[in-house]
C-alpha positions in Angstrom: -83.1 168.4 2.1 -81.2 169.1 -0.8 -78.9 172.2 -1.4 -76.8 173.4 -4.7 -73.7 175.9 -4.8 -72.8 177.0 -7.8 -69.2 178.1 -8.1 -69.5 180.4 -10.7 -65.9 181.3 -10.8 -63.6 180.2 -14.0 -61.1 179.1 -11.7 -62.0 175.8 -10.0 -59.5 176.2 -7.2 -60.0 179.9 -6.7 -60.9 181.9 -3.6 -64.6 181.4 -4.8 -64.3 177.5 -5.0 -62.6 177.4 -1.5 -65.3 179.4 0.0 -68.4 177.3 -1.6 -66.4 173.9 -1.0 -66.5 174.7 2.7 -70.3 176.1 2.6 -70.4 172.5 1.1 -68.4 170.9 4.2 -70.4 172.7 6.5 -73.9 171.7 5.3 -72.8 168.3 4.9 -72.2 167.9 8.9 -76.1 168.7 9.1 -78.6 166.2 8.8 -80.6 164.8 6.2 -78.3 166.9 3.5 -78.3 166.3 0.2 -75.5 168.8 -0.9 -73.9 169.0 -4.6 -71.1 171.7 -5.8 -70.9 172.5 -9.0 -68.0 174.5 -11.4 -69.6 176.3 -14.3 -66.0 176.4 -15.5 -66.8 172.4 -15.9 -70.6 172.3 -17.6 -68.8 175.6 -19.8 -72.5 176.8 -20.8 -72.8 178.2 -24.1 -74.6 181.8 -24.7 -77.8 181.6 -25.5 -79.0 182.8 -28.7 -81.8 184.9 -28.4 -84.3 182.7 -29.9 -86.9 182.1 -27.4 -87.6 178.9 -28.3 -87.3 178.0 -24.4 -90.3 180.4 -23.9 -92.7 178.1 -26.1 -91.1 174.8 -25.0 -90.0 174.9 -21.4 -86.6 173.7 -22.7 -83.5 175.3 -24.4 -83.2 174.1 -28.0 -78.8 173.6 -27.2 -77.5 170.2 -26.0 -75.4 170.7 -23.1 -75.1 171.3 -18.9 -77.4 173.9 -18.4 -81.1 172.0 -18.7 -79.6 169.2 -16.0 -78.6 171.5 -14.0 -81.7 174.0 -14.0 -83.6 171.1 -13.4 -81.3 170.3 -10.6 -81.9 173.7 -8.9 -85.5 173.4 -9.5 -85.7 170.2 -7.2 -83.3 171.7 -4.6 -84.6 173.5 -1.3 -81.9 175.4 -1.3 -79.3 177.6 -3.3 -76.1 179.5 -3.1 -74.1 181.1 -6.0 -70.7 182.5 -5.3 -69.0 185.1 -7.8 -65.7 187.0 -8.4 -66.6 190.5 -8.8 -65.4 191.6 -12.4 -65.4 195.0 -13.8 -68.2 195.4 -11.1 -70.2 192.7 -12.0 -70.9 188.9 -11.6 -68.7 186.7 -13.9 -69.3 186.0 -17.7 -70.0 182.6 -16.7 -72.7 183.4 -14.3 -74.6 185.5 -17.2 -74.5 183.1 -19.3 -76.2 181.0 -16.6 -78.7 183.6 -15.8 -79.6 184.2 -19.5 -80.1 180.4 -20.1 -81.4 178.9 -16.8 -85.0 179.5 -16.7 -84.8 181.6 -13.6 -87.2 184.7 -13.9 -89.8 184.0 -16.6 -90.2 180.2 -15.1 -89.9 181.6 -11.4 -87.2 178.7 -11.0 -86.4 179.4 -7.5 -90.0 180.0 -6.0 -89.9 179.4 -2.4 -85.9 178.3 -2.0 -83.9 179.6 -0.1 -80.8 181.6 -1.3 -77.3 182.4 0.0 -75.1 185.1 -2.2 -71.3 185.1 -2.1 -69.1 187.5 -3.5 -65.6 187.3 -3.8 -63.7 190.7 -4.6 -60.1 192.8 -4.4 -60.4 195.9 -5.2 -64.2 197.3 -5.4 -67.9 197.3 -6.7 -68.7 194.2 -5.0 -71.8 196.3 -4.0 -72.5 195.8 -8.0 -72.0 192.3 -8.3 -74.6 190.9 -5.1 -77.1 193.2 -6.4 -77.3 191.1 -9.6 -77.5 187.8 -7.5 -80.0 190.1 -5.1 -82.3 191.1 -8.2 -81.5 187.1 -9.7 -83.0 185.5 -6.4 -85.7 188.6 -6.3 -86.8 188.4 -9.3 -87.0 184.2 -9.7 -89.2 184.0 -6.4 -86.2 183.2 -3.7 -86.1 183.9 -0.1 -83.0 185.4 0.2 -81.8 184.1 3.6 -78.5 185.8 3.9 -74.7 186.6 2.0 -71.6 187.1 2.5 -68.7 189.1 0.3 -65.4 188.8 0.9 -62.4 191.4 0.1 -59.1 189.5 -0.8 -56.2 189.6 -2.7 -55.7 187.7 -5.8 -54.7 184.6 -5.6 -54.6 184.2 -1.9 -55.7 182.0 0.4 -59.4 183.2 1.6 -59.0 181.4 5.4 -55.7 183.4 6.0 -58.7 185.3 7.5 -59.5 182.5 10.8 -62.8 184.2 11.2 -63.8 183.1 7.9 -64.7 179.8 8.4 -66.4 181.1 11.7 -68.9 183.0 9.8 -69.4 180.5 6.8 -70.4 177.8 9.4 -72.9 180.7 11.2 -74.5 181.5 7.5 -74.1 177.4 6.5 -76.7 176.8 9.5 -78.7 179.7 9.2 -79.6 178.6 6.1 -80.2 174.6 7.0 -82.5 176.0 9.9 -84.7 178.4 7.2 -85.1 175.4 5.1 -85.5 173.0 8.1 -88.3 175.3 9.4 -89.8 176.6 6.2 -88.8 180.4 6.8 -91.3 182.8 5.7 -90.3 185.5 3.4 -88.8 188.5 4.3 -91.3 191.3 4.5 -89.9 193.7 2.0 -88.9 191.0 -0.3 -92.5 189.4 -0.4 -94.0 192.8 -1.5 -91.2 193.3 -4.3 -91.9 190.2 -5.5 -95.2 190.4 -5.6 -95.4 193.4 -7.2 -93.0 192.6 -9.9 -94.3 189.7 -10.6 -98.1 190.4 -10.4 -97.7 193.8 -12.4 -94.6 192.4 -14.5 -93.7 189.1 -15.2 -97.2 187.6 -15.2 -99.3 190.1 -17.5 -96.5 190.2 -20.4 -96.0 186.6 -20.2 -100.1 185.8 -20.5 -100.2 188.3 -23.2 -97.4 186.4 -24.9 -99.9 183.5 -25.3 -98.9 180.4 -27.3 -95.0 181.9 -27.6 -94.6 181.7 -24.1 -97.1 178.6 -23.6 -93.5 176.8 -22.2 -93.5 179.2 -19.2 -97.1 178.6 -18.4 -96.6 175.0 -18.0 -94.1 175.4 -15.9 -96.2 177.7 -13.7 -99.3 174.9 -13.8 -96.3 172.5 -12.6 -95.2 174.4 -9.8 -98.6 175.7 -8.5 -97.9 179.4 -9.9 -100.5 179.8 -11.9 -103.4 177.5 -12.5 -105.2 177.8 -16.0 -109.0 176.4 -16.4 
C-alpha cells in the first residue's frame, strides 16, 4: 500500500510539516505501508508556462521534480496534501503543483483515496479545502476525510494534546478505506461523473491530436478505451 503527503507549505519545519510528518508516523505503524513525505519547498516546481505541450505528450516539456513526483502520486493508493491558508487560499507552491501535475485533464488521482489538511490563524480556511476538495473532485479522488487546524503562527500545533488523537483516528480511517477498497461517496460519485462525462471528457475528445497525451493516459489507466 503505498501513500504520499505532500507538505505543500514553504516552511519545512512549519505547523503544516509537523502535522503531515506525524500522518506519516502514524501510517507507518500500519502494515504493509509504503509511506513517503515530500516538501515542495525542496522539488521548488517551476510555473508552468501555458504551453500545453503536456496535453499532446503526456509529459511537461520542463526538466525538474514535478513529472517524478506526479508519476509518484499516480502509482500511490493513497494521498494527502496539507496547506497553510494564505490570503484564503492554498499556497503558491501548491498552485503551481496543481497547474503542472497532471491532475484533472489526466484524472491523476482516479480511485485514490484523499485526505485534505489545512493549516490556518486567522480565517478562510473554508477557502483553501475547497480548492483541495474541487482538486481531489475534479482528478477522480475518493475523498475519505480532512482535517484544518486554527493556530498561531509559529507555534507548536500538538500544544493542542488532542491533535495527535485525531490525526491517528483520520491516519487509520484512511489505511482501512484503502485496505478495503472504499466505495465512493454518493454525492461525490454523481459530481464526478457528471463533470467529467459532460466536461472533462467531451472537450478533451474534441481537442483531438492536441490533447492525444491525455488520451493515452486514459487508455493506460482504463478511463477511456479507444477502438
Amino acid at each position: 500500500m503505498k501513500i504520499v503527503l505532500i507538505n505543500a507549505s514553504p516552511r519545512k519545519n512549519g505547523a503544516t510539516a509537523k502535522i503531515l510528518t506525524e500522518f506519516a508516523n502514524r501510517l507507518r505503524l500500519c502494515e504493509n505501508t509504503d509511506v513517503t513525505l515530500f516538501h515542495l519547498s525542496e522539488i521548488n516546481p517551476e510555473y508552468c508556462k501555458g504551453c500545453c505541450v503536456c496535453y499532446k505528450t503526456g509529459e511537461c516539456f520542463i526538466k525538474d521534480d514535478v513529472e517524478m513526483l506526479s508519476r509518484t502520486i499516480g502509482e500511490s493508493d493513497g494521498l494527502i496534501i496539507g496547506t497553510p491558508c494564505y490570503a484564503s487560499n492554498v499556497s503558491g507552491q501548491l498552485k503551481t503543483l496543481i497547474d503542472r501535475g497532471h491532475f484533472i485533464f489526466e484524472q491523476l488521482l482516479k480511485g485514490k483515496h484523499t485526505v485534505g489538511v489545512v493549516t490556518y490563524e486567522n480565517a478562510e480556511s473554508g477557502a483553501a479545502f475547497k480548492v483541495l476538495k474541487k482538486l481531489f473532485l475534479f482528478s477522480g479522488a475518493k475523498s475519505t476525510d480532512r482535517l484544518i487546524v486554527k493556530l498561531p503562527f509559529n507555534s507548536d500545533p500538538f500544544a493542542d494534546e488532542k491533535l495527535k488523537i485525531k490525526i491517528e483516528t483520520k491516519s487509520n480511517n484512511l489505511y482501512k478505506a484503502i485496505l478495503k477498497n472504499k466505495s465512493y461517496n454518493f454525492m461525490d460519485k454523481i459530481m464526478h461523473f457528471f463533470v467529467f462525462n459532460f466536461g472533462i471528457k467531451p472537450f478533451v475528445i474534441r481537442k483531438g491530436e492536441l490533447y492525444s497525451g491525455i488520451l493515452m493516459q486514459w487508455e493506460k489507466g482504463g478511463i477511456l478505451r479507444r477502438n
